[in-house]
ZAMARGU-4260 file (C-alpha; in steps of 0.2 Angstrom, whole numbers, plus 5000, padded with zeros to 4 digits):
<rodrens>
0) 4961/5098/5062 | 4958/5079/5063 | 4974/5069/5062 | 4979/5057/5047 | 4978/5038/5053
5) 4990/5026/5049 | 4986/5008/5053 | 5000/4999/5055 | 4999/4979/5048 | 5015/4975/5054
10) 5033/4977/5054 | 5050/4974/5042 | 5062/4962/5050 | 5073/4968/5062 | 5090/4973/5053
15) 5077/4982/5039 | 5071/4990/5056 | 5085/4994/5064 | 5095/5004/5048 | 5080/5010/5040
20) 5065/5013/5052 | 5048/5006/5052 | 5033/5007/5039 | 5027/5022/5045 | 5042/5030/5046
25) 5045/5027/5027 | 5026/5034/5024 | 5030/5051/5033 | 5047/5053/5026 | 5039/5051/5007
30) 5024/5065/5014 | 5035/5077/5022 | 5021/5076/5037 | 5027/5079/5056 | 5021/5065/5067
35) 5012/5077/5077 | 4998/5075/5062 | 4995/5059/5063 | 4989/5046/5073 | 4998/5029/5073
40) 4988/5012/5078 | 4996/4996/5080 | 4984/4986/5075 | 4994/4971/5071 | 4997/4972/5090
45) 4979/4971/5094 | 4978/4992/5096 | 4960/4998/5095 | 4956/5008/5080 | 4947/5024/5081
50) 4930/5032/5076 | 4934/5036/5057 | 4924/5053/5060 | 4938/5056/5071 | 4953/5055/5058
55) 4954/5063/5040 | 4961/5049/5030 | 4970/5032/5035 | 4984/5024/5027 | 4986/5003/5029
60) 5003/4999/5028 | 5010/4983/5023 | 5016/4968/5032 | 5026/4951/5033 | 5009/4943/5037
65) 4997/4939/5023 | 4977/4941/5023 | 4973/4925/5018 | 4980/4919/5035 | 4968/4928/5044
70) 4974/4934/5057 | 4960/4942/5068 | 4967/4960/5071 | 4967/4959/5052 | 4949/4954/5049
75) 4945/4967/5061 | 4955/4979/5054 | 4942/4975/5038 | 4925/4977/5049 | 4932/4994/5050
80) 4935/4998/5036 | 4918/4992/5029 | 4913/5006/5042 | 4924/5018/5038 | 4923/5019/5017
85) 4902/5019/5013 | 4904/5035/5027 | 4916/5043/5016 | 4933/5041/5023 | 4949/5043/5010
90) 4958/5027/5011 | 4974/5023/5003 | 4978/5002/5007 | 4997/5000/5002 | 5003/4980/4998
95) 4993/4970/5013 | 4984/4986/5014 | 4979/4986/4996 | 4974/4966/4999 | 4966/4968/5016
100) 4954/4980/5007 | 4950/4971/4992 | 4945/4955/5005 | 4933/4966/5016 | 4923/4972/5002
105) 4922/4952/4995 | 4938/4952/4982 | 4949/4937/4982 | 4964/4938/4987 | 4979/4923/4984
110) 4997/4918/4979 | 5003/4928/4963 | 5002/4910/4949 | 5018/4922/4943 | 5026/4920/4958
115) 5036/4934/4968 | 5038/4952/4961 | 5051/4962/4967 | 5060/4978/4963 | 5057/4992/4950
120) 5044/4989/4938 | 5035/4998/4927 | 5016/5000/4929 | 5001/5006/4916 | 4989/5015/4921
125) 4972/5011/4914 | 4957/5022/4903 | 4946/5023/4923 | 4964/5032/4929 | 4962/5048/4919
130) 4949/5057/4927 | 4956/5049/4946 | 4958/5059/4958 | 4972/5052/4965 | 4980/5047/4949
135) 4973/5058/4937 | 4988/5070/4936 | 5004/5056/4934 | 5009/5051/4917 | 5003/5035/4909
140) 5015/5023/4915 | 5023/5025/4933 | 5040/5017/4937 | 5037/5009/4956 | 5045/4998/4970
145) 5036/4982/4972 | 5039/4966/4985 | 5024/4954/4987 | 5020/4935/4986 | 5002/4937/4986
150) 4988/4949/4975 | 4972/4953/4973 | 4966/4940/4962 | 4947/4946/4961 | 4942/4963/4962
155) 4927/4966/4973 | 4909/4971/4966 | 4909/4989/4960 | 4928/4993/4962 | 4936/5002/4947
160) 4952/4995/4942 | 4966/5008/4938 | 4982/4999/4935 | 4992/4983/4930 | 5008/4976/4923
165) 5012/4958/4916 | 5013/4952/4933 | 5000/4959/4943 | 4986/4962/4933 | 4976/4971/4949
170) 4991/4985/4953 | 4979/4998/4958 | 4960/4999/4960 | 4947/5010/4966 | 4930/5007/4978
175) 4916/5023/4978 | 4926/5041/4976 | 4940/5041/4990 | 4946/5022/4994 | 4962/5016/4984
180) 4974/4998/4985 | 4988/5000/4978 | 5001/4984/4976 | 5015/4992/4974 | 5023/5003/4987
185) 5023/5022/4985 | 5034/5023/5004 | 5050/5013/4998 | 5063/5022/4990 | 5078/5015/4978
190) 5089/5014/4995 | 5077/5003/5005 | 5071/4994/4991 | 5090/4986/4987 | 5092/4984/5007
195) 5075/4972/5007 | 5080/4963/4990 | 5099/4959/5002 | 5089/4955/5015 | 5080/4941/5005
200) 5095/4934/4994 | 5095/4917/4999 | 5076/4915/4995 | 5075/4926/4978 | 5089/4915/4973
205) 5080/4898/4978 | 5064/4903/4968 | 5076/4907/4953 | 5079/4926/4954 | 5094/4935/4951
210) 5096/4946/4968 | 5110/4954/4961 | 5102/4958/4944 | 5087/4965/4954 | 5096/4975/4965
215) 5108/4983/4949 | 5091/4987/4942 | 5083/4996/4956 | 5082/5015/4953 | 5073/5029/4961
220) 5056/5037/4957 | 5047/5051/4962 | 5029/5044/4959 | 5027/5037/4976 | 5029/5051/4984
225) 5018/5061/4971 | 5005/5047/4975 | 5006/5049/4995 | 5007/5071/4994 | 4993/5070/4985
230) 4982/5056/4996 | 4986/5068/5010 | 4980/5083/4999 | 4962/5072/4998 | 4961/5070/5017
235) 4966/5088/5021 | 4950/5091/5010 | 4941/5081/5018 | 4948/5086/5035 | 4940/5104/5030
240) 4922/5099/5027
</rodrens>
C-alpha cells in the first residue's frame, strides 16, 4: 500500500521539541498510525518531495515560518501541490499548511487584523460542511486548539469555505473533492497546547493577552483526532483504487 506523506514546514522551538516531540509526531500520536506507513519529507530542509502517484494522501504541517515570507522550499512545496490536487491527491494543510494551500491556488494570505489567536476556541461549521466528507459526520460547532498570527484572508477561486469563528473567518475550506486547510490544529492536544501558550508568555502578555487566562481555559477535544482518523480513512480509500 502507498504510504501517507507528511510534508513537514518546519519545526516547534527547541524546549517544545525536546518534551513534547515534533509536528509529525503529534500527527501520528492523534492517528494512531505506525511510522512505518508514512513517508516523512523535510521539506523546510530542502528534502525533495515525491511523485504524488507514489503516496495516498499528504499532510502539510505547520511551522514557525509564515508564507508570505516566501521562502523557496515553501513556494515549491505549492508547485507540487498545484500538481498533486487537479490529479486527485487527498490533502489535509494544517495552520501554514492550511495557508500555503490557499496561496498556490491564488488565495491571499496576511496578518489576522484581529491579531494573534491562541488556545481553545470554539468553531462553526458552515451549510457547504454537511454533506463534507471530511467533516460531514462532526457536530455543528467543534471545540479546537488554535495558535497563529497569520490567515487566509481570501479564499482561492472555486474553494468551498466550511468553517469560521469571530476571529478567523476562513477556519476551514475546501478545493475539488479531496483538498482541505484547516487553521486550527487537529494534532495539538490540551497538554501541548498549554506547554506552547508557557512558551510564548512574555509575547502574549506584550500584545495584551492574559497567558494565564488562556492556559486555565485550555481543555481537551476529541475532534482533532476525529478530523485526522478520518483524513486517513480518505487516503486509505484512495490508496485502494
Amino acid at each position: 500500500m502507498r504510504p501517507l506523506l507528511i510534508i513537514k514546514a518546519g519545526e516547534p522551538n527547541e524546549t517544545i521539541t525536546r518534551r513534547h516531540g515534533s509536528f509529525e509526531d503529534w500527527i501520528l500520536a492523534r492517528m494512531t498510525l505506525p511510522r512505518e506507513g508514512v513517508q516523512i519529507v523535510d521539506v523546510f530542509r530542502d528534502a525533495r518531495l515525491p511523485d504524488p502517484a507514489s503516496v495516498s494522501g499528504a499532510i502539510v504541517t505547520g511551522s514557525l515560518a509564515m508564507v508570505t515570507e516566501c521562502h523557496p522550499w515553501a513556494e515549491a512545496t505549492a508547485a507540487w501541490l498545484r500538481t498533486a490536487i487537479p490529479a486527485g491527491l487527498p490533502v489535509l494543510g494544517i495552520c501554514f499548511g492550511h495557508q500555503l494551500l490557499a496561496h498556490a491556488f491564488g488565495g491571499r494570505v496576511g496578518d489576522n487584523p484581529r491579531g494573534r489567536e491562541i488556545g481553545t476556541v470554539q468553531v462553526r461549521l458552515l451549510g457547504a460542511a454537511r454533506e463534507d466528507a471530511l467533516f460531514g459526520a462532526l457536530p455543528g460547532e467543534l471545540t479546537v486548539q488554535v495558535t497563529h498570527l497569520q490567515s487566509v484572508l481570501t479564499l482561492p477561486p472555486g474553494a468551498v469555505r466550511l468553517a469560521e469563528n469571530g476571529h478567523e473567518p476562513n477556519h476551514a475550506f475546501r478545493i475539488g473533492p479531496r483538498a482541505w486547510g484547516v487553521q486550527f490544529h487537529p494534532e495539538i492536544t490540551h497538554t501541548i497546547m498549554r506547554a506552547l501558550i508557557g512558551e510564548q508568555h512574555a509575547a502574549l502578555a506584550t500584545e495584551g493577552l492574559d497567558p494565564n487566562v488562556l492556559k486555565r481555559t485550555v481543555r481537551s477535544s476529541a475532534v482533532g483526532r476525529r478530523i485526522l482518523e478520518r483524513f486517513t480513512e480518505i487516503a486509505r480509500k484512495e490508496a485502494a483504487t
